[in-house]
GUGUSE-420968 format. One line per 8 residues: number of its first residue (from 1); their letters; for each residue x, y, z of C-alpha. Coordinates in pm, whole numbers. Layout:
! GUGUSE-420968
NUM> a> X Y Z ~ ... $
***
This chain:
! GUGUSE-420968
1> xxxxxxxx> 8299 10260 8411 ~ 8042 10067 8224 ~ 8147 9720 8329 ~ 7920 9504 8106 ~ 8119 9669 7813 ~ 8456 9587 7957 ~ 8509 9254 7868 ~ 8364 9099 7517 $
9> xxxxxxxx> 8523 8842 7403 ~ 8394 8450 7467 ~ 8710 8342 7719 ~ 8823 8484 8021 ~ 9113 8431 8221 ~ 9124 8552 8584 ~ 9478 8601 8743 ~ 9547 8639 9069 $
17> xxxxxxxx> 9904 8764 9180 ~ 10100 8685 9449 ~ 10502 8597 9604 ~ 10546 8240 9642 ~ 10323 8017 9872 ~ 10332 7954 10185 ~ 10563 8196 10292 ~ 10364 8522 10170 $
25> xxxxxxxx> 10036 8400 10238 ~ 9786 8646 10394 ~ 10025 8934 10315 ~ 9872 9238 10173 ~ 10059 9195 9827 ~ 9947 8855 9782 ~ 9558 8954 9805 ~ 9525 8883 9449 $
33> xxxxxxxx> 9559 8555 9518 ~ 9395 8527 9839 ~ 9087 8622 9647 ~ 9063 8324 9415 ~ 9112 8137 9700 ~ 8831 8236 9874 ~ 8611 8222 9538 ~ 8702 7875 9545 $
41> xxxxxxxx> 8653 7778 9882 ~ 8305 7929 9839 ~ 8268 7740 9521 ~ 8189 8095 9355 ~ 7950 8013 9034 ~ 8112 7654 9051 ~ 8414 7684 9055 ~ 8624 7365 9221 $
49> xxxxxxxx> 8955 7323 9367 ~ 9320 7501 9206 ~ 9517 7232 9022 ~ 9838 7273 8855 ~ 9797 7365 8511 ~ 9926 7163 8219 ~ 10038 7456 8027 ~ 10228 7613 8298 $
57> xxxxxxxx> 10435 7446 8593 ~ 10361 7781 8751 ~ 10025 7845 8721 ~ 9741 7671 8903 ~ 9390 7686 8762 ~ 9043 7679 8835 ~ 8729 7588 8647 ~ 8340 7588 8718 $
65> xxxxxxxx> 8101 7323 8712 ~ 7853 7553 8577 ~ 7805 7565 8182 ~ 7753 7951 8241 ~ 8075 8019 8347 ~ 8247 7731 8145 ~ 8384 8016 7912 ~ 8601 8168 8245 $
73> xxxxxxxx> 8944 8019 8423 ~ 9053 8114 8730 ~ 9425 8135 8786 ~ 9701 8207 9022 ~ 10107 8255 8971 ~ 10220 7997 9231 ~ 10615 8005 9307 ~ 10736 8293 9169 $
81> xxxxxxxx> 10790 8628 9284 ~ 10602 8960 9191 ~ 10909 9165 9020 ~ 10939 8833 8734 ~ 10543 8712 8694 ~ 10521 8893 8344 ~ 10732 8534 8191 ~ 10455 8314 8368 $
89> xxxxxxxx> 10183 8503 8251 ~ 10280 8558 7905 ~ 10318 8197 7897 ~ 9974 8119 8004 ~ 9817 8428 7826 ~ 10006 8316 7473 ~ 9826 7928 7532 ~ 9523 8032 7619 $
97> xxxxxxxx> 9534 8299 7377 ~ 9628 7981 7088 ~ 9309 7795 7209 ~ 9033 8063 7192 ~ 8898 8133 6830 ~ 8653 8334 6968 ~ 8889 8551 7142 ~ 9015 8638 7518 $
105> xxxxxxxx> 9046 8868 7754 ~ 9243 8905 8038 ~ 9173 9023 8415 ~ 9439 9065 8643 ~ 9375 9075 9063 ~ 9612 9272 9195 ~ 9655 9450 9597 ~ 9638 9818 9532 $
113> xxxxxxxx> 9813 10094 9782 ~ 9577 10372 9605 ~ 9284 10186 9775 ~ 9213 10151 10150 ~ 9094 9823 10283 ~ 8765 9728 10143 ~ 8743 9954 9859 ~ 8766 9752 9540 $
121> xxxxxxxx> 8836 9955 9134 ~ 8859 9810 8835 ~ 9051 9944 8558 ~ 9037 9843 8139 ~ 9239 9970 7898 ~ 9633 10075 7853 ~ 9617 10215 8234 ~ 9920 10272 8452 $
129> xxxxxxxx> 10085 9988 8617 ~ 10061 10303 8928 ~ 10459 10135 9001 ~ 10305 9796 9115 ~ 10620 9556 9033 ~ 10399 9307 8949 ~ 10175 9472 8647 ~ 10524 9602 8533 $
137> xxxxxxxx> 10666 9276 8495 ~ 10346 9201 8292 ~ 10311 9494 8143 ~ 10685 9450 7996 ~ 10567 9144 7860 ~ 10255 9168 7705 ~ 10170 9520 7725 ~ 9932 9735 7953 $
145> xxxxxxxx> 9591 9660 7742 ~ 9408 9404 8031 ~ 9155 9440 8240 ~ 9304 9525 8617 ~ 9096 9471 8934 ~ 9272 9664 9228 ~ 9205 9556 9578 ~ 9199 9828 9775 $
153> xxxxxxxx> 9500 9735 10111 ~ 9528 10062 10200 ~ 9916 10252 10273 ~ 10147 10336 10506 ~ 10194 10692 10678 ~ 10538 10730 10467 ~ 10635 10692 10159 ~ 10962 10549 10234 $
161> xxxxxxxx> 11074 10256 9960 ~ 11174 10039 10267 ~ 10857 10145 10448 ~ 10613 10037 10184 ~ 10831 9693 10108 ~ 10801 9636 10476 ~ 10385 9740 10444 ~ 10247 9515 10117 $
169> xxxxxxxx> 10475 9213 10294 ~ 10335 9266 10625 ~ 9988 9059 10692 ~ 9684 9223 10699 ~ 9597 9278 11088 ~ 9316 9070 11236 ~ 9053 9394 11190 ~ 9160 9427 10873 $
177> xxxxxxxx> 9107 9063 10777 ~ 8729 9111 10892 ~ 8709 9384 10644 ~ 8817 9149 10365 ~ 8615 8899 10438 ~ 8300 9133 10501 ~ 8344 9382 10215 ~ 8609 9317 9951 $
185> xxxxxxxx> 8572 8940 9907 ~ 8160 9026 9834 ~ 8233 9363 9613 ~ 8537 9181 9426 ~ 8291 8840 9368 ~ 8038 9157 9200 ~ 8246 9316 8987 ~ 8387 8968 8906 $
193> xxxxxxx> 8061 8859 8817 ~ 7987 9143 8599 ~ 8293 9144 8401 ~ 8285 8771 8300 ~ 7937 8686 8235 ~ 7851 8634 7902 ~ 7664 8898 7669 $
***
């Protein structure tokens, strides 16, 4: 995929899924928003501290400090669990959405079980949710045309419902935290970087 064609439009908003916080924190289906986390912490291109959002009790938000990036939010779902995101999102999407004459697009960070550890894809289009509850929920409520950015967390020997439940809320192990830090956090930040900077 060509990714300086992916993404257009003037705004950008950058979502990062998750369950609720504390309790699912460094679990392998909240890497999504693990990742903005990390941007932040390294002040990625500027960008400062979450805060809750105005437009969303749900939603915290981060912006940059650098004009070149002023066009881009970074987001996470906070308090609210994967299977019902698409109301929280459609909320902040329709808002932002309201306030962008020159247009938006939307990129959502999501773990991926297609993916091992590491390996980062990103997706554009009206591609398949691949039965991720989360990009159903959203999908159900504002369709399946967004930009998707699949971390890669890898997947259990079976394919067992209970197995995999038991997998993406598991935490990653302390090897395959290293790998985070060491590969996906510094491929994600590239393909990140492509995707929102401006034409």
């Amino acid at each position: 995929m060509n990714l300086t064609h992916v993404l257009r439009r003037k705004r950008v908003l950058v979502i990062g899924l998750g369950n609720p916080s504390p309790a699912f924190d460094r679990t392998r289906h909240n890497v999504g928003t693990w990742l903005g986390d990390q941007l932040v912490k390294l002040r990625w291109n500027g960008f400062l501290g979450f805060k809750p959002d105005q437009r969303s009790k749900t939603v915290h938000v981060s912006t940059s400090s650098d004009t070149r990036y002023a066009h881009v939010t970074l987001a996470k779902v906070v308090g609210t669990y994967m299977n019902v995101l698409g109301a929280p999102v459609l909320k902040l999407w329709a808002q932002f959405k309201k306030e962008s004459s020159d247009g938006l697009q939307l990129v959502i960070v999501h773990d991926d079980l297609e993916r091992d550890v590491g390996k980062v894809q990103v997706r554009g289009g009206a591609t398949s949710a691949r039965g991720h509850n989360g990009l159903r929920s959203i999908n159900a409520a504002i369709g399946p045309k967004y930009t998707k950015m699949g971390l890669g967390i890898g997947r259990p020997a079976t394919k067992l419902d209970r197995m995999v439940v038991g997998y993406v809320l598991g935490k990653f192990t302390q090897q395959e935290t290293a790998v985070l830090e060491n590969e996906t956090l510094v491929r994600a930040a590239e393909l990140l970087d492509q995707l929102v900077r401006e034409e």
